[in-house]
N, C-alpha and C positions, 0 to 999 in steps of 0.2 A: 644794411640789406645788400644783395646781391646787386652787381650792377647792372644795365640793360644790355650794354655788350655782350656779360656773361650768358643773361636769360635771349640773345640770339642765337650766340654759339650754338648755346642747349636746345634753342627749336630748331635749327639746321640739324645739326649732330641726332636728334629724335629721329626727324622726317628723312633723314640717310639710312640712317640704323634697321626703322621697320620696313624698307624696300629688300627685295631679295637682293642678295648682294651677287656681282659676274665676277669669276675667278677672272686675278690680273696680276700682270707681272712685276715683279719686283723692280723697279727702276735703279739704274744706275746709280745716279744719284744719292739715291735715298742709301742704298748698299756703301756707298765710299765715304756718305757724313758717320753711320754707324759704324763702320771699320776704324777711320779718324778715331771716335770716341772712345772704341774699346783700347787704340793703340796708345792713347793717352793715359785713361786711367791706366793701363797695366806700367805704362813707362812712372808712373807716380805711385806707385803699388811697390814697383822694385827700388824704388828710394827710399823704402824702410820706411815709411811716415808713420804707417798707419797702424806698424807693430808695435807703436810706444804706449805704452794705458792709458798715460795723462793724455795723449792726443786725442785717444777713443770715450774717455769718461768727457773731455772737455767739448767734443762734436755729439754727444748724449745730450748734456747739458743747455747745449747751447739750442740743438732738435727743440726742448721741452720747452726754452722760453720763446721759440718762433710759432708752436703749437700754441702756447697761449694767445698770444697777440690775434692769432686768426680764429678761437673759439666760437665767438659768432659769427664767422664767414661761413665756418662748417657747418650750421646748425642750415645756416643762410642757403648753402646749395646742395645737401641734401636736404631741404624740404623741395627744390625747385629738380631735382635727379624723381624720386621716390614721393614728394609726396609727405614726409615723413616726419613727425611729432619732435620738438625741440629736448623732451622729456629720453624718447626711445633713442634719438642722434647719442647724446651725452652718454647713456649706459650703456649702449652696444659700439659706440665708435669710439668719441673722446676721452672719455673717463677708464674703459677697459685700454687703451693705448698709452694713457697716461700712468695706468698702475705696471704696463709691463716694462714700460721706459725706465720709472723706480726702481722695480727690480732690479735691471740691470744695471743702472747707477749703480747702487748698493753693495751686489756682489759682486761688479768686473773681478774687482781684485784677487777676490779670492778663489775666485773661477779659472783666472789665467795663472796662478799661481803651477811649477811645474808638480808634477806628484808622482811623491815617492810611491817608488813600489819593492817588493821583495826581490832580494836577488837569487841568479840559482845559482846552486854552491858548484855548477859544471863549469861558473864563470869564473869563481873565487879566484881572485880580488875582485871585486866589479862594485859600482852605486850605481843601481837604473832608477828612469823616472819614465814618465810619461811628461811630455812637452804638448801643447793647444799652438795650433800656431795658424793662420788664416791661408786661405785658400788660393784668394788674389783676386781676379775681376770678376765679382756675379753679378748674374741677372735673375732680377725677379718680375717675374709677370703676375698681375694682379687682376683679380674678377672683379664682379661688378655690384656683386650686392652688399658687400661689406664693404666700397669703393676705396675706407680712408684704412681701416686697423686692419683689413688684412692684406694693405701693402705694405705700411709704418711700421705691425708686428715685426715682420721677419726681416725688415730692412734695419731694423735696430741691434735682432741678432747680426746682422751682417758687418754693419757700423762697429756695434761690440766686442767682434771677434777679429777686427781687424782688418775688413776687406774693402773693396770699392765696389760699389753698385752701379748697375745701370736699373732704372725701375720703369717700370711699360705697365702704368694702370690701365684701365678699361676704358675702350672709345664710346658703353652705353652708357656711362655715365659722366657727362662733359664737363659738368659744373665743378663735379668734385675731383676730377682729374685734374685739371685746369687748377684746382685750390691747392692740389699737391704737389703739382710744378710749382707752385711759388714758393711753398712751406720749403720744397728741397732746394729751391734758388736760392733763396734767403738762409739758409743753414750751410750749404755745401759748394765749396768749390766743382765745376763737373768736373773736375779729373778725379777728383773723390767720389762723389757719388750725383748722380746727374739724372733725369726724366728723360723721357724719349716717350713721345705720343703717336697715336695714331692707329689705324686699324688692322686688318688681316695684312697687306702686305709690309705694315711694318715689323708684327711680330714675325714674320717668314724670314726677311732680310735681318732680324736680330738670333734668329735664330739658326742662319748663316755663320754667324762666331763662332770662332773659341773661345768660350766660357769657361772659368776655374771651377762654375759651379752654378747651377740652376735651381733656383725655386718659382714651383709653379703651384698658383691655386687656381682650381676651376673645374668645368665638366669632364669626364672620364675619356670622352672620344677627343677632346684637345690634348689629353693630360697622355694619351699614345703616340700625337704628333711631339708631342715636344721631347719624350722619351724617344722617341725614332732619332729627332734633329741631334741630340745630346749623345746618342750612340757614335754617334760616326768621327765624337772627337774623345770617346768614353770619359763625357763628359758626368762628372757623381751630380744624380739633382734627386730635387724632395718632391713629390708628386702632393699635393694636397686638394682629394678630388670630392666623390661624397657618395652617392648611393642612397638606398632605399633604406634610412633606419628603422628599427621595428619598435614600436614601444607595447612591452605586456603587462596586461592588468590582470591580475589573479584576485580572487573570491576573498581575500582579508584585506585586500586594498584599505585604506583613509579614502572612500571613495570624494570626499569632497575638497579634500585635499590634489589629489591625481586629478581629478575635472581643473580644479584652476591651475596647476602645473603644466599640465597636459596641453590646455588649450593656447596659456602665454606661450608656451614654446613652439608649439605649431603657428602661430598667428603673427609671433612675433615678427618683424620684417615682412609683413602682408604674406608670410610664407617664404618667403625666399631666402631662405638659413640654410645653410649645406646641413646641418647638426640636427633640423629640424623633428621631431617624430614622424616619418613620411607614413606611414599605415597603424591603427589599433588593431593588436592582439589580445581581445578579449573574454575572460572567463564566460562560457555562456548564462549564466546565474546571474550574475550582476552586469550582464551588458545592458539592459533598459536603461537601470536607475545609472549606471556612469553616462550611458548618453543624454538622457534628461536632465543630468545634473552638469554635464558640458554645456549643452544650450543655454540651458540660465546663465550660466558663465561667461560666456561670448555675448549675451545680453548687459549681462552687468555692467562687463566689459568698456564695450563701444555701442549701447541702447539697441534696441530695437530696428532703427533705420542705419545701419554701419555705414552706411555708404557719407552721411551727413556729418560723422564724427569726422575731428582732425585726428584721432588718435590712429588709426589704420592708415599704414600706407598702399601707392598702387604701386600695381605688377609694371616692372621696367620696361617693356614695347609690347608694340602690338603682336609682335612675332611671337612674343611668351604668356598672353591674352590670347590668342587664338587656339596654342597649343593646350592649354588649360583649362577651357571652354569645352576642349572636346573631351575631356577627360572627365566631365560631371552627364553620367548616365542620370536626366531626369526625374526615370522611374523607380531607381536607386535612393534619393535624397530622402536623409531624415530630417535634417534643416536644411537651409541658405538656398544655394544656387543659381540666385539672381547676378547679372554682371551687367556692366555698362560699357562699349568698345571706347565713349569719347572720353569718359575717364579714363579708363584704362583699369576700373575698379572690379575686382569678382569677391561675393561676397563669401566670409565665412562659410563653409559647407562640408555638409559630413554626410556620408554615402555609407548607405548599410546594406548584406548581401549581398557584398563585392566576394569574388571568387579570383585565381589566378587568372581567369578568364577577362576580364576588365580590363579598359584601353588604362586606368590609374594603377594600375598593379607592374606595368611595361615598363614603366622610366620611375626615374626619380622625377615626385612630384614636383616640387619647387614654386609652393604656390597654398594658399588658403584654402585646400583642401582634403581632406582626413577622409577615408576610406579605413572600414573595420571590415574587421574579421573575427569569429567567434572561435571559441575551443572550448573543449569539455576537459583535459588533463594538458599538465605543462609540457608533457613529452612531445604533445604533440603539437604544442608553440614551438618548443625547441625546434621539433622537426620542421617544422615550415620557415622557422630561421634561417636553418641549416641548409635545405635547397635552395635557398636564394645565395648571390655573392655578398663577401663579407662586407659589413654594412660599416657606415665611421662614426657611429654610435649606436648603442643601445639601451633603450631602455627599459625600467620595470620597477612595477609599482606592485610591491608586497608586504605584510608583515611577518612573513615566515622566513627564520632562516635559513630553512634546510632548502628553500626553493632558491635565494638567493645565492646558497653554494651551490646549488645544481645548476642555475642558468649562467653560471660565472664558469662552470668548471665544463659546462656540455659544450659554448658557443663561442663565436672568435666574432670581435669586433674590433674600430679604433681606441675607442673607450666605453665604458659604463657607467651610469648615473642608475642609484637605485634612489628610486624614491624621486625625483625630480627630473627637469630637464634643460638639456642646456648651458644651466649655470655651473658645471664641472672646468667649461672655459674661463671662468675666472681663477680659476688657480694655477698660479704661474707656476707652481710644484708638480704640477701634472701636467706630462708631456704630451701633445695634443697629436693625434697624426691617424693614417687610415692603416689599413691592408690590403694585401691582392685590390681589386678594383675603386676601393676605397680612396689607395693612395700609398705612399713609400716614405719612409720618414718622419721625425716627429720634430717638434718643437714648441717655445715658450718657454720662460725662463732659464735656466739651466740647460733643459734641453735645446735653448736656440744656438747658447752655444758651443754647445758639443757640435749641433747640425751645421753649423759655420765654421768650424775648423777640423782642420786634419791632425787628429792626434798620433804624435810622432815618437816611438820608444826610442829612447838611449841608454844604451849602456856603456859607462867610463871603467875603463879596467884598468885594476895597476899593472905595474909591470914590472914589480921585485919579487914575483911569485911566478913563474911558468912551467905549470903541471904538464910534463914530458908525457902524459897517457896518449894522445892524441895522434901524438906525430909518427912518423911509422922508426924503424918498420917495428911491425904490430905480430908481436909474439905470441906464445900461448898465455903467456904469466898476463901482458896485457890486458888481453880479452877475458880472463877470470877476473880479474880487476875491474875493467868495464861493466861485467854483467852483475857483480857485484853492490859496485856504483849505483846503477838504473835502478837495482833491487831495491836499495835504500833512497831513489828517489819516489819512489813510485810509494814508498811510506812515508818520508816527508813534506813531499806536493799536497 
């Protein structure tokens, strides 16, 4: 079990978190130990270490067997973070971080491998390739509701592709922060890859660097400031933000299928999934019978009294309790609606006759609550799609496929899930990432490490061949020759 030390930290760290917080300045101090840090890793970054594979498969390896050792630590301090089922810990933290760690065991090799590409015959002689080659010191700043996998994720692409990290998880969540300073103590030297804690002013003062590269998950209005900071050294980073997903249910739905789909992935993390279905777009025909068949569902689920199961977790402070409190119009509720401030518990709740108009329709929900909306034809779900910003998922529950190539080919999201929700993040094949306000860049498996390194073309020319076209001076005979050339490339390109 967690220790008591721990569960202090974690009630101090609470009772700081839900105070408003006074903008404050960054201390010296603090500015010259992170300067130290980044000048270290980069002085260890340019001694070649970390470009060798066997150094990068053998700091993978070594990651996976310090994850084990602390298995029930993790299960240990998010339950004491969240609240949170020893069951929902393992499939959405440890075990999805453990299958993407595999991955990239697996494939470094063949992922750093260089790759051939075609040459142009403007070059003849030439062999080009394409070269991966890592970036050099990132930083990744991590959110708060996925505390462990969606910092390990992309630290692993990072690890993989050769770079040095610095990693800044989340101040609302102590326990599990605190567990991932050890896991990287215990795994990494800091000049390789190191923690740095602490709150607003310590990401400002890390955000003061020069960074080879930035990855950030989290809300949309941080996810500006950290694009601002990275500007000014055009610094390349990955934005991973989240937005208002839409999920549509159309009139051949599996509707009892969609109701348990539907509800696990809105509920899952007490709501606080960035991927979550934040609003229903539903057929008006079948909007009763989906709702009545979602209630039994969230019944089945976590019984009657939710607040009593260990299976639900609570909403992370009171600052994001309060804001989600006011986002349940009463008079709106087709179920739930009950909430407790000393838990910090708000129950499952689904709001019907929400219009644009609605304080839930404004932000991204981020929280145990489902607001519907009706339609009578798909176009006009599209269109209400379509007026919103692009969202970093979507989804849709149908048996037709002619609506599925219509809502794939009308609308622009991070990704799509038909038929389900959610669980598309398990597939390390599939590049995970947002758009416009969504987010910028993708990753997981393959794509972590493309988004970790700078691919670099080469091309090797001989040099017992030098076609005289080029050099001047440039006759007529030349340029008939030239236009010639292009003519015949522009057939074999």
């Amino acid at each position: 079990m967690a220790t008591k030390t721990v569960k202090k930290v974690v009630k101090i760290a609470k009772k700081n978190t839900n105070r408003a917080r006074k903008p404050t300045k960054t201390s010296n101090n603090l500015q010259k130990k992170i300067h130290q840090t980044v000048l270290k890793q980069r002085e260890f970054f340019n001694s070649g270490a970390t470009r060798d594979i066997k150094f990068r498969i053998d700091a993978l390896k070594k990651l996976e067997r310090v994850m084990d050792r602390y298995e029930q630590e993790l299960y240990d301090t998010l339950k004491l973070d969240f609240q949170k089922s020893t069951f929902e810990s393992f499939i959405t933290e440890f075990a999805f971080t453990k299958l993407e760690l595999g991955h990239f065991i697996k494939h470094l090799k063949k992922w750093a491998k260089p790759q051939k590409i075609k040459a142009s015959i403007l070059n003849y002689p030439s062999k080009d390739k394409i070269i991966s080659q890592p970036y050099g010191v990132t930083l990744i700043i991590g959110p708060w509701n996925y505390p462990y996998q969606l910092v390990l994720a992309p630290l692993i692409g990072a690890i993989g592709s050769g770079n040095c990290a610095i990693v800044k998880p989340s101040e609302l969540t102590p326990a599990t922060s605190a567990l991932l300073a050890k896991i990287i103590g215990n795994t990494f030297a800091p000049n390789h890859v190191t923690v740095v804690q602490g709150e607003v002013e310590t990401s400002k003062a890390l955000l003061e660097e020069r960074f080879d590269f930035i990855f950030f998950t989290g809300s949309t209005n941080v996810g500006r400031i950290v694009q601002q900071a990275a500007a000014k050294h055009l610094t390349p980073t990955i934005l991973e933000l989240g937005g208002k997903s839409p999920c549509i249910v159309d009139k051949t739905a599996n509707l009892s299928v969609a109701a348990k789909r539907i509800a696990w992935g809105k509920l899952l993390n007490g709501g606080q999934t960035c991927v979550a279905p934040d609003y229903l777009l539903v057929e008006s025909s079948i909007n009763d019978e989906l709702l009545n068949e979602i209630k039994i569902v969230i019944e089945s689920f976590y019984t009657r009294d939710v607040q009593t199961t260990s299976d639900f977790p609570r909403i992370i402070n009171r600052r994001n309790f309060d804001r989600l409190n006011k986002m349940i119009n009463k008079s709106k509720v087709f179920h739930g609606g009950s909430s407790n401030a000393k838990e910090l518990y708000i129950e499952p709740t689904i709001l019907t006759g929400i219009t644009t108009k609605d304080v839930v329709m404004k932000e991204e929900i981020f929280g145990p609550i489902l607001p519907v909306i009706t339609y009578t034809n798909i176009d006009e779900a599209i269109k209400f799609v379509n007026e919103n910003e692009k969202p970093l998922a979507l989804y849709l529950f149908t048996e037709r496929s002619k609506i599925k190539k219509k809502v794939l080919a009308e609308t622009t999201s991070g990704d799509v899930s038909i038929n389900d929700t959610i669980t598309h993040l398990s597939n390390p094949n599939i590049p995970f990432g947002g758009v416009g306000e969504s987010g910028m860049g993708f990753y997981h498996g393959k794509a972590s490490f493309d988004a970790f390194s700078h691919k670099r073309g080469v091309m090797d020319k001989g040099t017992w061949y030098d076609n005289s076209l080029r050099y001047p001076p440039y006759t007529a005979k030349k340029l008939k020759l030239a236009k010639a050339l292009f003519k015949l490339l522009r057939i074999i390109n």
